[in-house]
N, C-alpha and C positions, 0 to 999 in steps of 0.2 A: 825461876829466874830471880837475881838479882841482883839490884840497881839502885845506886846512893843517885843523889841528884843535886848538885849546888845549884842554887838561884840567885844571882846576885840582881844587877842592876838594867837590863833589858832579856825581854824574850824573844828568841831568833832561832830558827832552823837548827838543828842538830844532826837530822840524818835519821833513818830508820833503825828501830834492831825489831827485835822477834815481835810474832802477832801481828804484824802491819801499826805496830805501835811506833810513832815518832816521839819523840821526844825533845825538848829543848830547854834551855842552859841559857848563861845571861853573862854579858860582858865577856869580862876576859875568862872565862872558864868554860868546861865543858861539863856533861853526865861523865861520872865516871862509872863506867859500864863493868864488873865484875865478870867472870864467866860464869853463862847460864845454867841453871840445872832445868828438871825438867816440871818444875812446878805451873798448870796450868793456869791462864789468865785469872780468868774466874776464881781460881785461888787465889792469887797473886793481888788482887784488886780486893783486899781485906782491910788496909789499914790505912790510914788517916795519908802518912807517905806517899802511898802507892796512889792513892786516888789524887790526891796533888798531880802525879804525874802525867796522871790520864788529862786530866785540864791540860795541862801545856802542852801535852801530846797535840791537844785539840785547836790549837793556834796554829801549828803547823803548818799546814793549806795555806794560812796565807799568804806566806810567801813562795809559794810552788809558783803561779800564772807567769810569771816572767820567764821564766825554762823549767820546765818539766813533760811528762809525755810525750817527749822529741819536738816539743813546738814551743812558741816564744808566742806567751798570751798576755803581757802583761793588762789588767784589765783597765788602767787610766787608758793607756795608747788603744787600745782593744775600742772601747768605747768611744775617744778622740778622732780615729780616723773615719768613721762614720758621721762625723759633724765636718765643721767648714775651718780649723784650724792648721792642721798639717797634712802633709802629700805622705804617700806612704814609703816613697824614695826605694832604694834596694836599687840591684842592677840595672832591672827593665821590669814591665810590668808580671815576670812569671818570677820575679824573685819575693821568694814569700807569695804567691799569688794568692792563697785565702788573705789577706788582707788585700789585696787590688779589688778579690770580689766583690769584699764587705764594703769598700769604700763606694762603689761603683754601684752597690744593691742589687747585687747579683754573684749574694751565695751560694751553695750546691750542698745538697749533702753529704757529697764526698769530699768536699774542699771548702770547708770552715771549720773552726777553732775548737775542735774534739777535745783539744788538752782540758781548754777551761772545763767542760764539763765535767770531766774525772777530778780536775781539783775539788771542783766543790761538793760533789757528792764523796768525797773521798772526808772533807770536811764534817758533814752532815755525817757519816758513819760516826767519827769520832766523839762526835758529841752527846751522841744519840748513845753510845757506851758509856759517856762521862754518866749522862742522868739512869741508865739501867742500874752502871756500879753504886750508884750512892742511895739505892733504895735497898741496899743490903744491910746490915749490922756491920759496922765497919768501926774497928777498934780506934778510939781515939779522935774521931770525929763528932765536934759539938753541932748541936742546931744551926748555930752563926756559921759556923764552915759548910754544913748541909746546904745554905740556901746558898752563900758567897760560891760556894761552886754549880750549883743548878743555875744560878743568873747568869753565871758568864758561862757558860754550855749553853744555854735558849737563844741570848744577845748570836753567840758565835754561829748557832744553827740559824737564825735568822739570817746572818749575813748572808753567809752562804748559798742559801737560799735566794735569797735577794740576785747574786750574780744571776743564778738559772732563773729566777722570773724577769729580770730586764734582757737577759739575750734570746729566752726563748718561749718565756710566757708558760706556755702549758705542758709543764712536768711532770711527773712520777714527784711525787711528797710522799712521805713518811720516818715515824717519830720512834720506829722502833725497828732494830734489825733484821735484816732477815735469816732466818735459823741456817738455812741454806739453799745451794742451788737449786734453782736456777735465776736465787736473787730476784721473781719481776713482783714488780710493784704496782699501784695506778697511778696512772695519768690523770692529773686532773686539767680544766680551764685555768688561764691566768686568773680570773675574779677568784675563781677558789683558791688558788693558790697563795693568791693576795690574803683572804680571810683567815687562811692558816697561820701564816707568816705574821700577820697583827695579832691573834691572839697568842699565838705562844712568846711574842715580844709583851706581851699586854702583862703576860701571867709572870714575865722574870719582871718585869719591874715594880709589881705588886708585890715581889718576895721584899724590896726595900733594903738590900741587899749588897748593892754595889754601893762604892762611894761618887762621889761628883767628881770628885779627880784625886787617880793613884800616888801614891808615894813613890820616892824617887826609884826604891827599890822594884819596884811593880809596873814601871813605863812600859807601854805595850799590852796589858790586859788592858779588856773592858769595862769602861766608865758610868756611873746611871747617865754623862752628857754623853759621852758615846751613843747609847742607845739610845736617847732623846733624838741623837741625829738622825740616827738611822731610820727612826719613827717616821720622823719628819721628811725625810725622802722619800721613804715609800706609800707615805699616806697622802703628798703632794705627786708623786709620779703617777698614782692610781684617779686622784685628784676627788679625793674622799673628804666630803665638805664635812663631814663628824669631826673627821678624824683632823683634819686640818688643824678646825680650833683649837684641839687636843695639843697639837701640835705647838702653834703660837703659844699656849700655856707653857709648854717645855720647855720655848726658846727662850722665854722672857725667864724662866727657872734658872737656866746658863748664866741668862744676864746678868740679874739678881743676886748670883751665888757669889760674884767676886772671885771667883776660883780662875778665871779667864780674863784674857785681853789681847790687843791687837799688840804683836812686835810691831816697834816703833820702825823697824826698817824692814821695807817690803825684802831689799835686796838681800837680807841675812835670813829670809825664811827658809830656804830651799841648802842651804851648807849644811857643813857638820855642824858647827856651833849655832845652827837652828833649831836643832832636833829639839823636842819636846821642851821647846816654851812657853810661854803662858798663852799663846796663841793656839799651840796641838792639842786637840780634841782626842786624833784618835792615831798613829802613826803605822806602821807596818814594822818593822825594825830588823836593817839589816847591816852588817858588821865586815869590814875587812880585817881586823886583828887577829891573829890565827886562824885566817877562815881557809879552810879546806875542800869548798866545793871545790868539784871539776868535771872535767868532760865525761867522766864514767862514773861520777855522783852527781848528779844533779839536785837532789835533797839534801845535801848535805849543809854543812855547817856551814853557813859563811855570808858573802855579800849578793850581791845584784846583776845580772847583767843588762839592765835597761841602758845605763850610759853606753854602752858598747854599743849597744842595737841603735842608739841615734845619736851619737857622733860623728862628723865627717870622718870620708873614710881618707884611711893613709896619711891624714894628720900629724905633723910635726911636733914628736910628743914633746909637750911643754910650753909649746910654742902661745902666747897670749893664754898661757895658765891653764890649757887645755890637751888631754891625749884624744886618740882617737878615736874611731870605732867602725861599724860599718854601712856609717848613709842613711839608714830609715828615718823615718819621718820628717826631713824639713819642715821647716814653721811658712809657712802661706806669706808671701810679701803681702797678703790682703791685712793679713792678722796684725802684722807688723803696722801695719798705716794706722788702722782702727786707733789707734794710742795717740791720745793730744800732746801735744810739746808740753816737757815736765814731769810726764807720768813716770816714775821711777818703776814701775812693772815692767814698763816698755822692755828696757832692756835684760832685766830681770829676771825676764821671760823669755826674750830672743836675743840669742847670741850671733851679735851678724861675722860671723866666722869669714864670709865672703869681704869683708871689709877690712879681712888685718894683713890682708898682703900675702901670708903663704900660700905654696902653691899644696892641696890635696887633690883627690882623685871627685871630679865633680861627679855624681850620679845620676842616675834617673830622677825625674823632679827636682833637682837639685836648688835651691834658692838662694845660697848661703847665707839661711839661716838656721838656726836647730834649735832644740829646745834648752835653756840655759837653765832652767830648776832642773832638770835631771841629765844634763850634757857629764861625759868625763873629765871630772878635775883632778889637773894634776896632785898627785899624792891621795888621792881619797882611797886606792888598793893599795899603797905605800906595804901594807904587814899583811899581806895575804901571805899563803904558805903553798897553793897549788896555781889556778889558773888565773891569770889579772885580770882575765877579759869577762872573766864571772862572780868576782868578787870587789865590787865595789860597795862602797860604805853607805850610800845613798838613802835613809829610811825614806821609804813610801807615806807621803802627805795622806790623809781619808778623807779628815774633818779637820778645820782648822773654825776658828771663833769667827772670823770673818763673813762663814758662811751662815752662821750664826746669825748675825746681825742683818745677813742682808735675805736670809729666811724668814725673821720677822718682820720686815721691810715686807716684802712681798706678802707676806699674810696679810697685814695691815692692811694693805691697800686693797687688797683681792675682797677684804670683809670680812676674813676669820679672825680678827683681833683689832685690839685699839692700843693705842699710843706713838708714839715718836718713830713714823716711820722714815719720815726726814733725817732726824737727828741719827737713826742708825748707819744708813745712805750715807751720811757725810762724816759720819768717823771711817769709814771704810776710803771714801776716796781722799777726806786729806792724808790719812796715811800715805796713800798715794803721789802726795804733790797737787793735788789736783781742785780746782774751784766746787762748788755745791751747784747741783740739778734737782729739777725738782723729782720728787718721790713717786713717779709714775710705773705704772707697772713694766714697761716697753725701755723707760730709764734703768730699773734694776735691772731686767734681761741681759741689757747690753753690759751692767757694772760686774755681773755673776758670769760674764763672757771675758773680759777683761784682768778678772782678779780668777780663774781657775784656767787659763790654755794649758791643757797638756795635763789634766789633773782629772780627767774621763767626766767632766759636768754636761759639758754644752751639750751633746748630744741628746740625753735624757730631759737638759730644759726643753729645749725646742719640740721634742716630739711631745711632753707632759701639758706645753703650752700651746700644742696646736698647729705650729706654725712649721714645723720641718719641711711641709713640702713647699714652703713658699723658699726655703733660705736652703735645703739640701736639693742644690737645682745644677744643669751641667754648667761647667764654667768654660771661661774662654780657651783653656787651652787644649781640651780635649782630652784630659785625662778623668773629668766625671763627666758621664755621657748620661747618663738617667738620672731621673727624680725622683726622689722618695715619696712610698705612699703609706695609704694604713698598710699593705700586705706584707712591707718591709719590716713593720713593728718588731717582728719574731724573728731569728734568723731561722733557717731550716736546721734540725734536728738531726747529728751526725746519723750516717747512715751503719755507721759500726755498730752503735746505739741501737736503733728500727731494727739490723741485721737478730744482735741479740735477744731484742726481747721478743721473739715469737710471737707478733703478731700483735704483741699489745699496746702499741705504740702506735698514733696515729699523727703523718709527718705533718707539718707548721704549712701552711698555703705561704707561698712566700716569690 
């Protein structure tokens, strides 16, 4: 096989070709794909080029969750509607019905989000290749390239990982392929899984390897703050008093580097002319300029369909600067009020759709509200080339600096660290508009609830802090009827999955 590769200035989906190998391309260009011969991988994975490709190959995944495996997982919404922010909207409660369950806490394992899992161990393969190939003799490859691609292979198998231990806790891990069928692996407990996933983030940051923030040509790979973040989520989600401290050190490292800071305006974070500012830690990066996904490429090149998925539906395209989509997730009028007079989030965040007068098709849970960081703006598919409804430009937010600041906040006060947990607190909310509170732990809660709706956070605070069954409780309208407990932690473990592995799987209490 062979395969030239241009890389310019973002990494984005591309689509598959041979091997289960994806591949991806940046900005206005593509791989330009040659016709194959029959040179196998293993062969093929000799040279400094080719192993480049394998890395970008290994980004891939992350843009699958939003459509791929016939289902719509994006993992912000995925994790948001199990918190107190948005309804799950859709026709009635059987449209999309695994997210009615999820919201409701009452999964099945015939009917929850099987896609995500194939994303990310589809992830996990690819990277777990990237670090096999590069322990070969491979032409043209220095030391400094050896480790810059082993880091961002470990970072990337981390994340990954990270998805399958927040939605299902006790997984099948493992670091090296398997030769062949019938593919099973072990299961291990979420703590082990947890201790896996911190050292092998422990061992890529140790290579020293990554930069603290890429070049404009390199937006979208992994950062050493990237993985600082990542540290820091899973070592506060697990709530690993070591590792915490660890943590605080990192964040204050962010702080320190000057590489970062807060956009001065909340309401220009979530546009096109947001994308990777001094504010993005870590982005996803999706493109509508020539983008060519569509209904019978789902992997394919191109944009997003999250704006589709929560736009009102039937929409008068254009109409107050917005198209349309189909009704999921309304924003909660609760979430709406939470916001004091002033707070420029407010609206930032909820676009009151139901307030400009046209008429669309109201839905199930309908609030007219929706989510305004990733709603359909007009022109943002303006240069797609196949489907609109799946090619929107929207980069996916991770890690922004903000959470930065108000991750050391929170350490601070918790006792994993010392200094200014005030002063970080109050650069986050004047940016906002908004007066100074004091630095209380119950204060940040609410300001890391405020500064991420719709961005898959709240969920994982509340349960990491204890409190979910107090605040994921039934509400007045009758659409959450149960409360969340520990059994809910884990969702159940598709049963496609259990089906396969013969026996070796044992399903999540749930």
């Amino acid at each position: 096989m062979t395969i030239k590769m241009k890389l310019y200035n973002k990494i984005f989906t591309l689509g598959l070709v041979a091997s289960a190998m994806a591949m991806t391309g940046c900005s206005n260009s593509f791989l330009d794909i040659e016709d194959p011969t029959h040179t196998l991988i293993g062969e093929y994975m000799s040279t400094d080029e080719h192993i480049q490709e394998a890395v970008v190959a290994a980004y891939d995944p992350l843009h699958w969750p939003d459509w791929a495996m016939d289902e719509y997982n994006p993992v912000n919404i995925m994790s948001d509607i199990m918190a107190d922010d948005l309804w799950v909207g859709g026709s009635d409660a059987n449209d999309n019905a695994n997210w009615h369950r999820m919201m409701n806490f009452e999964a099945r394992p015939n009917a929850v989000i099987a896609g995500l899992w194939t994303d990310a161990y589809s992830g996990v393969k690819r990277c777990n290749d990237v670090l096999a190939y590069i322990e070969k003799e491979i032409a043209g490859m220095t030391p400094e390239k050896k480790a810059y691609y082993e880091a961002q292979a470990r970072v990337l198998r981390v994340y990954y990982y990270n998805w399958l231990w927040k939605f299902w806790g006790n997984v099948v891990y493992y670091e090296t392929n398997f030769e062949g069928a019938p593919y099973l692996g072990t299961q291990y407990k979420a703590d082990e899984v947890y201790g896996f996933m911190m050292a092998d983030l422990e061992a890529a940051l140790a290579l020293d390897a990554l930069p603290m923030k890429e070049t404009a040509e390199n937006l979208g790979r992994v950062t050493k703050a990237m993985a600082y973040m990542l540290y820091a989520e899973i070592a506060m989600y697990q709530n690993d008093e070591e590792r915490m401290r660890k943590s605080f050190t990192y964040m204050k490292e962010i702080i320190d580097s000057g590489k970062y800071a807060l956009n001065p305006d909340y309401t220009n974070i979530f546009k096109e002319s947001g994308e990777w500012t001094d504010e993005s830690i870590f982005e996803v990066n999706y493109k509508d300029d020539n983008a060519i996904r569509d209904w019978d490429s789902p992997l394919a090149a191109g944009g997003t369909v999250l704006p589709t998925l929560i736009s009102p539906n039937n929409w008068p395209g254009g109409t107050d600067g917005h198209d349309g989509g189909w009704g999921f997730c309304p924003v909660r009028q609760e979430t709406f009020d939470r916001y004091e007079d002033g707070d420029t989030r407010r609206d930032a965040t909820c676009w009151n759709a139901g307030a400009v007068g046209a008429s669309y098709n109201v839905r199930y849970q309908d609030t007219g509200l929706f989510l305004e960081k990733y709603c359909a703006h007009t022109g943002d598919n303006a240069d797609q080339k196949a489907s609109s409804e799946l090619n929107w430009n929207n980069n996916l937010r991770i890690y922004r600096y903000s959470e930065t600041l108000l991750n050391a906040a929170e350490l601070i006060v918790r006792g994993y660290g010392s200094g200014d947990a005030q002063g970080y607190l109050d650069q986050v909310r004047s940016r906002a508009g908004v007066g100074t509170i004091p630095a209380s732990l119950e204060n940040i809660t609410e300001e890391r609830h405020l500064e991420f709706v719709g961005e898959g956070k709240r969920y994982w605070d509340v349960v990491r802090l204890g409190i979910a069954s107090q605040v994921l409780v039934p509400d007045q309208y009758g659409y959450r009827t149960n409360t969340w407990s520990q059994k809910n932690k884990y969702l159940p473990i598709p049963q496609s999955e259990i089906d396969k592995a013969m026996g070796t799987l044992t399903q999540n209490e749930y």
